[in-house]
C-alpha positions as CSV (number, residue, x, y, z in Angstrom):
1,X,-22.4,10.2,11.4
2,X,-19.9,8.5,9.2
3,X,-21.5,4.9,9.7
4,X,-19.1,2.4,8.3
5,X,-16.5,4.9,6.5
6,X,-13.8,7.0,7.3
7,X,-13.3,10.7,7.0
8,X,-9.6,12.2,6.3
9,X,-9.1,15.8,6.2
10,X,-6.3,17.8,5.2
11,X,-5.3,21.1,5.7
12,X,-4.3,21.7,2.7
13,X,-1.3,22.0,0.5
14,X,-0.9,18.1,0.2
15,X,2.5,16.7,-1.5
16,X,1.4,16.3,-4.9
17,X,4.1,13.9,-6.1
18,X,2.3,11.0,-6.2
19,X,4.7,9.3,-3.8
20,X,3.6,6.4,-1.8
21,X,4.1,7.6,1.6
22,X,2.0,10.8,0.8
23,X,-1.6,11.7,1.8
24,X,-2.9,11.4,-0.9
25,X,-1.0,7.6,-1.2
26,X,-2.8,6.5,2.0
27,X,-6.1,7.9,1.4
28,X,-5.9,5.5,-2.2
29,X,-5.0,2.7,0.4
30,X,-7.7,3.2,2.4
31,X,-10.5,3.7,-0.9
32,X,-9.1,0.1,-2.3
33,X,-5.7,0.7,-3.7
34,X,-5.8,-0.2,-7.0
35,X,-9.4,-2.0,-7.2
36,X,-10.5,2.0,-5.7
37,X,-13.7,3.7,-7.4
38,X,-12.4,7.6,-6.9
39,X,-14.7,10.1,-7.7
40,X,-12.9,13.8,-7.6
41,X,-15.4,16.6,-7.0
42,X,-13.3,20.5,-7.9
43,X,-16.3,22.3,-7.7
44,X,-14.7,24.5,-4.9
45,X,-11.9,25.7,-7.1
46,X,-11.9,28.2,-9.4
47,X,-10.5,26.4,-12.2
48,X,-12.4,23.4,-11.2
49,X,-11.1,21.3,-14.5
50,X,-7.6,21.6,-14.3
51,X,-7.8,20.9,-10.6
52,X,-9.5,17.5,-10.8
53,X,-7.0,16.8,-14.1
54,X,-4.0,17.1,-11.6
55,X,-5.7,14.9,-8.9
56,X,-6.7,12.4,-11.7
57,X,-2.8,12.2,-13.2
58,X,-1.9,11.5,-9.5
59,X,-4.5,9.1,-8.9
60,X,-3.5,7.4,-12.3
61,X,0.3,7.5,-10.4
62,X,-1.0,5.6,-7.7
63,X,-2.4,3.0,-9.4
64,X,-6.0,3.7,-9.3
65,X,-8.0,3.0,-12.6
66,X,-12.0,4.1,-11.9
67,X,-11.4,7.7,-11.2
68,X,-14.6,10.0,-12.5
69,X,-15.0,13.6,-11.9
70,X,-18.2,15.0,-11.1
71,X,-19.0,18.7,-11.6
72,X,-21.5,19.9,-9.3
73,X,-21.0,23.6,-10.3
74,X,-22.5,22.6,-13.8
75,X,-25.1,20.4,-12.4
76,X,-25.4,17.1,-12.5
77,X,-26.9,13.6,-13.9
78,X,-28.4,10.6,-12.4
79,X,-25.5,9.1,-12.6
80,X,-23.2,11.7,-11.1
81,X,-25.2,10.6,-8.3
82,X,-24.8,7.0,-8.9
83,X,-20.9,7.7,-9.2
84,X,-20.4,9.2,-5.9
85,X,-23.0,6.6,-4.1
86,X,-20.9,3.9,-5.6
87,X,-17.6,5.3,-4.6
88,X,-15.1,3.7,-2.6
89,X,-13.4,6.6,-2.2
90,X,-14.8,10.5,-2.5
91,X,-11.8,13.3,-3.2
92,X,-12.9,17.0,-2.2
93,X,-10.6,19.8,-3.2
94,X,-9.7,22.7,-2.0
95,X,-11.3,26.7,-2.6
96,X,-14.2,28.0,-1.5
97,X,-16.0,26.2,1.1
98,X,-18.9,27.9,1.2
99,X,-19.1,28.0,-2.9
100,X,-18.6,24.0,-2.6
101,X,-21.3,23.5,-0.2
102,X,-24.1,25.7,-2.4
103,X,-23.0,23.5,-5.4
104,X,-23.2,20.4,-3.6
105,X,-26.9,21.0,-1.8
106,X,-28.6,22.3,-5.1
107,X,-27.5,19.4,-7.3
108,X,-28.3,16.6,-4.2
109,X,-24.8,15.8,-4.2
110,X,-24.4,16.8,-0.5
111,X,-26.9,13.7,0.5
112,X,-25.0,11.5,-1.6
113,X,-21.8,12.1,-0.6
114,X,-23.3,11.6,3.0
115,X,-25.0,8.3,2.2
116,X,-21.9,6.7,0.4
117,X,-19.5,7.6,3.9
118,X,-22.3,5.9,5.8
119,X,-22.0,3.0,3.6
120,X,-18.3,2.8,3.8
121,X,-16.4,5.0,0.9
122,X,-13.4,7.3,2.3
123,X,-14.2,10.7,2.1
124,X,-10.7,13.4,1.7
125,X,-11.2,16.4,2.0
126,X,-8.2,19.2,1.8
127,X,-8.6,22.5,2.7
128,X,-12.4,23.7,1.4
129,X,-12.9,20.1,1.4
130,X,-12.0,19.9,4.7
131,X,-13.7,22.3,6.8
132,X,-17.2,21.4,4.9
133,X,-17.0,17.7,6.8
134,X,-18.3,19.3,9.4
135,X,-21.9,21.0,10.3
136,X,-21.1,23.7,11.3
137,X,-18.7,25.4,9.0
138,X,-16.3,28.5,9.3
139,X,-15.3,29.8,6.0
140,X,-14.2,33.8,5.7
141,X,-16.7,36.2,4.0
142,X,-15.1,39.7,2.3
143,X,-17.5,42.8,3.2
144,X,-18.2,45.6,0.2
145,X,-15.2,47.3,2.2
146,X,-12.8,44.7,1.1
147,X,-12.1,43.7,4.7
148,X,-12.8,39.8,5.5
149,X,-14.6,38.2,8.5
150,X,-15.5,35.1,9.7
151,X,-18.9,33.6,9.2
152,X,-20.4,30.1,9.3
153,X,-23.2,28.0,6.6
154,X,-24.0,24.2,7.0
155,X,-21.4,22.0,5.7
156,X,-22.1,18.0,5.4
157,X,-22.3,17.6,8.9
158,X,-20.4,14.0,8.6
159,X,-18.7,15.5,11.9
160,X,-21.3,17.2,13.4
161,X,-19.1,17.8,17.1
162,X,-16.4,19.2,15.5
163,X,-15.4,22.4,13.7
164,X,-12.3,22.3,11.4
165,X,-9.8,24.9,9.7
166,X,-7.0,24.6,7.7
167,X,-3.7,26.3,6.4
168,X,-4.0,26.6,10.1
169,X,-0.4,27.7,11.3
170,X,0.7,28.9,7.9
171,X,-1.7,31.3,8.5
172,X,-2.3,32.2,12.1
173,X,-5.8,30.9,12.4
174,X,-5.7,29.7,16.3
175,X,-7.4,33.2,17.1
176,X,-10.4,32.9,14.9
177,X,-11.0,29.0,15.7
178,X,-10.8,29.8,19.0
179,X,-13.6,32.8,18.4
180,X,-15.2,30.0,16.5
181,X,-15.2,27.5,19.1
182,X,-16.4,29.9,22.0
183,X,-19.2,31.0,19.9
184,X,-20.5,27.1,18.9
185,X,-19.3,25.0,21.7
186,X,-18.0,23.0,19.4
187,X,-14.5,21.0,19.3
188,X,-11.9,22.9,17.6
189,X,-9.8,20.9,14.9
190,X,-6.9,23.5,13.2
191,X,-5.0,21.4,10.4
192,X,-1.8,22.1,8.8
193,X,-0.8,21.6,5.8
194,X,0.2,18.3,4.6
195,X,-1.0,17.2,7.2
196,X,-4.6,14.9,8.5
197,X,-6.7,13.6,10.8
198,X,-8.4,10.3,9.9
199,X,-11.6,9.4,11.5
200,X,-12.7,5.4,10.8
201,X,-15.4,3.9,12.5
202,X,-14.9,2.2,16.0
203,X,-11.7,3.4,15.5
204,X,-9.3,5.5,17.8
205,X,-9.1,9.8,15.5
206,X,-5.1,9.7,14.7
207,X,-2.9,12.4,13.3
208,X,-1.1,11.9,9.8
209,X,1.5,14.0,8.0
210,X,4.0,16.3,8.0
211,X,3.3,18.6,10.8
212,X,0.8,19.4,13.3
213,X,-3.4,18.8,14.3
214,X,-4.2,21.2,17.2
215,X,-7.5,20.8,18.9
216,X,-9.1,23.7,21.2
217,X,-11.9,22.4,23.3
218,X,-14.6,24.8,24.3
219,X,-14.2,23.9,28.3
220,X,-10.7,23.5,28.6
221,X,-8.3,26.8,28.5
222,X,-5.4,24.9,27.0
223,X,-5.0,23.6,23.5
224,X,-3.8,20.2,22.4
225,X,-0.9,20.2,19.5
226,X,-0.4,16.6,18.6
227,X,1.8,15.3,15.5
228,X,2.1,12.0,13.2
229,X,0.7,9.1,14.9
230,X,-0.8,10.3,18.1
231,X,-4.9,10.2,18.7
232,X,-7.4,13.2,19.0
233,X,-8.9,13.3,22.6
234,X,-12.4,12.9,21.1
């Protein structure tokens, strides 16, 4: 599904100090360094325009001079669309997954965003941004009770074998992406912070960052907890 681009997702909590052996430096790399076209979409957050400020100063850091924000939880313009179709490089950010994904499928962005990946622009993703790459998405629902539970909606379905969580050891997530992969057949991907997987077409899935990817695949009863540089058995 992702044609000619490349999909990095994070789960979450990036380093945020601009440095040049971050994340967030190698996803820049990979969107065209300085010559990059970023586009920022915050519309998971809840304070959507002071998150996409901080990812622009960073971007700014790193050398990048076309960064545009697009709000798709105020609706968008023609050439919102044309932005993110035209990016080299697509920045999702964290919050609410399943908020993002209704923003992004009532204003069209969600086909954009596809269509520009299939043409070749980077899509990162951290934490919301990363568990709505794939199809079928896991994001926690809170019942009128106050207690919270696990559900699934239709992400962007750029990896549609694969379903991906984050802030996954900080916060003991291997039992409900396990529940999650049992009930979908579906590769497990947990993500820790700081830390990615990079898809790239015709290219081997490798991990990135500062601590661990663990996969959990629906036939086998052991899962896989690979660090920096080693490749996802997809």
């Amino acid at each position: 599904m992702i044609g000619n681009g490349c999909v990095m997702v994070i789960g979450g909590n990036e380093d945020k100090r601009a440095a040049h052996t971050s994340l967030l430096a190698e996803f820049v790399r990979r969107a065209g360094g300085g010559e990059a076209r970023i586009v920022i979409v915050p519309s998971a957050s809840d304070e959507p325009v002071r998150r996409a400020a901080q990812y622009r100063r960073i971007f700014e850091k790193l050398g990048v001079q076309q960064i545009h924000t697009v709000h798709a939880e105020l609706g968008v313009t023609p050439d919102d669309l044309l932005l993110i179709e035209n990016a080299t490089g697509l920045f999702i950010t964290g919050g609410d997954q399943e908020l993002l994904m209704r923003h992004l499928r009532e204003t069209g962005c969600a086909a954009a965003i596809v269509n520009a990946v299939r043409n070749g622009a980077v899509y990162c993703g951290t934490s919301a941004g990363a568990s709505a790459v794939s199809k079928k998405m896991l994001f926690a629902r809170t019942l009128a009770n106050g207690r919270e539970v696990m559900d699934f909606a239709e992400g962007l379905g750029l990896l549609p074998c694969v379903i991906i969580d984050q802030h996954f050891s900080e916060r003991q997530r291997l039992p409900r992406l396990v529940q999650a992969v049992k009930k979908h057949g579906l590769t497990g991907i947990g993500l820790d912070e700081n830390t990615a997987a990079v898809w790239e077409a015709g290219r081997e899935t490798r991990v990135h960052g500062a601590s661990n990817v663990t996969v959990v695949h629906p036939e086998e009863p052991e899962m896989l907890v690979l660090a920096h540089g080693e490749t996802l058995p997809l």
